[in-house]
N, C-alpha and C positions, 0 to 999 in steps of 0.2 A: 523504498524500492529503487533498486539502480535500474539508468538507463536501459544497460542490457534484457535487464529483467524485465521493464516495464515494454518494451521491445518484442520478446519473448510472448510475454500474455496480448499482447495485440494483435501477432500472430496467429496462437493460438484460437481467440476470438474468429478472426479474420476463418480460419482452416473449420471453424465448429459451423460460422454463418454458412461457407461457400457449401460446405455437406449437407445443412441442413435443406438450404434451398433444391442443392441435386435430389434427396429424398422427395421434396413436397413436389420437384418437377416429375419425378420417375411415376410416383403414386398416383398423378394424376395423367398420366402418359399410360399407366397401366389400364387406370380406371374408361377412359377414353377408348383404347384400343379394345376394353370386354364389351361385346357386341350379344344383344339380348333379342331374340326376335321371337313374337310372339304368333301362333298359329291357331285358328280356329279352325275345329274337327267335327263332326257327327261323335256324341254318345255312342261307341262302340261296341265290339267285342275285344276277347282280350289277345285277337289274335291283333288286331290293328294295334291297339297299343303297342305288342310285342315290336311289330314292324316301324313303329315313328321313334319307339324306345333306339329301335336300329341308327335309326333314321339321326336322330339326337347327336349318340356316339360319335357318328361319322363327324359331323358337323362341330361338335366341341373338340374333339382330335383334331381333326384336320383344317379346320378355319376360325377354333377356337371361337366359337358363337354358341349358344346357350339357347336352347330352343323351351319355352314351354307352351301351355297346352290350352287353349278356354274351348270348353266342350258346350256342345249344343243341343237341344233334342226336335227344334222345330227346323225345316228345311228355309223356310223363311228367312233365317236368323244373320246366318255367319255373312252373305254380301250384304247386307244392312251395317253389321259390325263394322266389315270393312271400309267404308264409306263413311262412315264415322269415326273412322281412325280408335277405333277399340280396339284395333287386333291387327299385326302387321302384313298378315297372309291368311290364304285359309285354304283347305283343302278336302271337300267334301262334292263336291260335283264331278259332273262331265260338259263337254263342248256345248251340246245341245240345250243343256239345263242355263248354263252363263249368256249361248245367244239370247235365248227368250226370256230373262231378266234381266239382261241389258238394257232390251227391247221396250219394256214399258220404268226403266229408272233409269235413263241418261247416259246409257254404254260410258259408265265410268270404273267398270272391273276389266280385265283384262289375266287373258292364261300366259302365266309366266314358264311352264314346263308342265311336259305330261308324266304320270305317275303309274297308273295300272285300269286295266278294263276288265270287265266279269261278263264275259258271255252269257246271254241270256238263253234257255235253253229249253228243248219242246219235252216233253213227257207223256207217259201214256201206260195203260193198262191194258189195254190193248193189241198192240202189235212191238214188236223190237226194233223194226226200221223205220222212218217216216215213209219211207216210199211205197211202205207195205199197206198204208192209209188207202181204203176201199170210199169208189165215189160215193159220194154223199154225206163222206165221214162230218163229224163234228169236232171243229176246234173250240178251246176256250179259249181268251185274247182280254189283258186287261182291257177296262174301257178308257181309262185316262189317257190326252190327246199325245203325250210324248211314248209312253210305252202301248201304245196300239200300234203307231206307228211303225216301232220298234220289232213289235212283232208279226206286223205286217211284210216287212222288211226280211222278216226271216223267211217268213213262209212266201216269201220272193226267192229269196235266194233256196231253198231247198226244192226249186223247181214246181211249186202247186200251184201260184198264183205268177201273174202280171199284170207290169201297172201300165197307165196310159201315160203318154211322153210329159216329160218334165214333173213327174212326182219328187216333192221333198217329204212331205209333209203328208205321209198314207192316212186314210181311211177307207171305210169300205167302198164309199164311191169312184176310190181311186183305179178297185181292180176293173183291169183291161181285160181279163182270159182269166178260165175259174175251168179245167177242165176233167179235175176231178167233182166240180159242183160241191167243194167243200161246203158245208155249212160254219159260219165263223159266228162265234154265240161269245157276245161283249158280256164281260162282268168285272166288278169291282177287285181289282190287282191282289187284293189279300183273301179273296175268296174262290181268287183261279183254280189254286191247288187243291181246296176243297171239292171246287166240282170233276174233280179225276176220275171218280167211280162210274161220273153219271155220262163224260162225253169220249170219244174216240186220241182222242191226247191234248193236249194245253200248254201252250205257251207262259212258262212263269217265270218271274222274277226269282235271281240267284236268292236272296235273305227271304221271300214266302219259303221257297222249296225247304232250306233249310229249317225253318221255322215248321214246315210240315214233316220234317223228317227225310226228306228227300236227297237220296245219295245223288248227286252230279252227274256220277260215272252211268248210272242209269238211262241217263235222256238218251231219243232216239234220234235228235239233232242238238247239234251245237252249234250257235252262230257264227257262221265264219266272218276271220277277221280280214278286210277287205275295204274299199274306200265308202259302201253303205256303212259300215261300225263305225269309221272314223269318228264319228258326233259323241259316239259314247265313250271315248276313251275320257277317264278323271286327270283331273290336272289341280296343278298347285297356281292360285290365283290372285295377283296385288292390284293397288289402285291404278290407274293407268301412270298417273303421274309419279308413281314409284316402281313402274316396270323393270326400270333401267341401275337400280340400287346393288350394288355387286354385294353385298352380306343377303338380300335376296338370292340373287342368282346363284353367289356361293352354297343356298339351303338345298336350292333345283339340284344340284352338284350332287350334295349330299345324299338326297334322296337316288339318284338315278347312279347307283355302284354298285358293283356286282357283289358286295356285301347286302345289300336292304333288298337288292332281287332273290339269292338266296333265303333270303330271311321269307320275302312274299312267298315262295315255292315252300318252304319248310310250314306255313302257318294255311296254306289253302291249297295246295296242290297246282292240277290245272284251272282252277274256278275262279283262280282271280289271276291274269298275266301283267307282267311287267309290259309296258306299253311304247317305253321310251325309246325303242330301238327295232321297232314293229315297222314291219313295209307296209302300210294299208291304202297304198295306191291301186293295187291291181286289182 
């Protein structure tokens, strides 16, 4: 082979190595930049999936991140996960629920963006208004410490009851003024709605009612949103030591667009509200 030639093929060598190596840098430049972030949820319905399905799209379009999904059925579960770096994020609570399991495991979760709140709401067979409740009436009220509370809280704000100064944290001994002498009759959260027939209205949880059948549009009170709800609005939640990871924040992003709010409104009406852009100061 002449000179030239041999010249020629060293070149060529030269020009096949220098591409080869741009290939193996791009591929792994690609694979670097694809961003997988994994989230743990509540075992739903398939209205929720519809909306993370949303939720997904945004997020692989526009920040090119890859969302998938570990589902749960015990409420225990998912800050456990997370803590143990099983799962990059998770999103199945509210405020309230995250303080008081911080509270006894080491405040090491943290709310990275808020998502949506579901009014909790009064019912009745009885009368069409709450205000129309005659003294003496009888509420039902689950008995668990966080949603008595809750509904304590309501039947605060719907004018029946007050509490004495500095209540966080209602129970019955908290009311201050009772001046219709409600009667509040505590029972187990999933047998509230059961007892509908037997008391003057009942405070239930949004999944019992619908689990009884219970149109929304029906209740006689809706919780208003205000800085008592504040604690119940759900949020999307990381380790604390990865609060600040921008493919996180990019996911908060994702969720809080006027696409996955559409998509909330299109799968629950008013029963469950986008929360992100809510004034619950006043």
């Amino acid at each position: 082979m002449s000179r030239r030639g041999r010249n020629i093929t060293i070149w060529a060598i030269v020009v096949i190595v220098i591409l080869g190596i741009g290939y193996l840098s791009f591929g792994r430049s690609a694979s670097n930049n694809a961003k997988t972030v994994t989230i743990g949820v509540m075992s739903g319905t398939k209205q929720d999936d519809a909306i993370w399905n949303k939720v997904a799209k945004v997020a692989k379009d526009k920040y090119k991140i890859t969302l998938q999904f570990k589902k749960f059925t015990d409420y225990n579960q998912p800050n456990k996960a997370l803590v143990n770096d099983n799962i990059d994020l998770n999103s199945f609570q509210h405020y309230d629920f995250l303080n008081n399991w911080n509270k006894s495991n080491g405040n090491k979760v943290v709310s990275i963006g808020k998502t949506f709140i579901t009014p909790i709401r009064v019912y009745s067979q009885k009368v069409k208004n709450i205000k129309d409740l005659k003294k003496g009436a009888t509420i039902a009220v689950p008995n668990d410490a966080t949603n008595e509370s809750r509904s304590l809280f309501v039947l605060k704000n719907a004018g029946l009851i007050t509490f004495k100064p500095g209540t966080k944290q209602a129970t019955l001994s908290s009311i201050a003024k009772n001046p219709k002498q409600i009667k509040i009759k505590e029972l187990d959260a999933s047998q509230v709605a059961r007892s509908l027939a037997d008391v003057d209205a009942a405070v239930i949880n949004t999944n019992f009612a619908q689990s009884a059948g219970l149109n929304y549009k029906s209740a006689i009170y809706v919780e208003p949103i205000n800085k008592d709800s504040k604690r119940w609005i759900n949020i999307i939640a990381a380790r604390k030591s990865d609060k600040d990871k921008q493919a996180y924040k990019d996911v908060v992003k994702s969720y809080q667009t006027p696409e996955v709010k559409k998509e909330i409104e299109k799968q629950y009406g008013t029963s469950e509200i986008p929360a992100w852009d809510l004034n619950v100061n006043k």
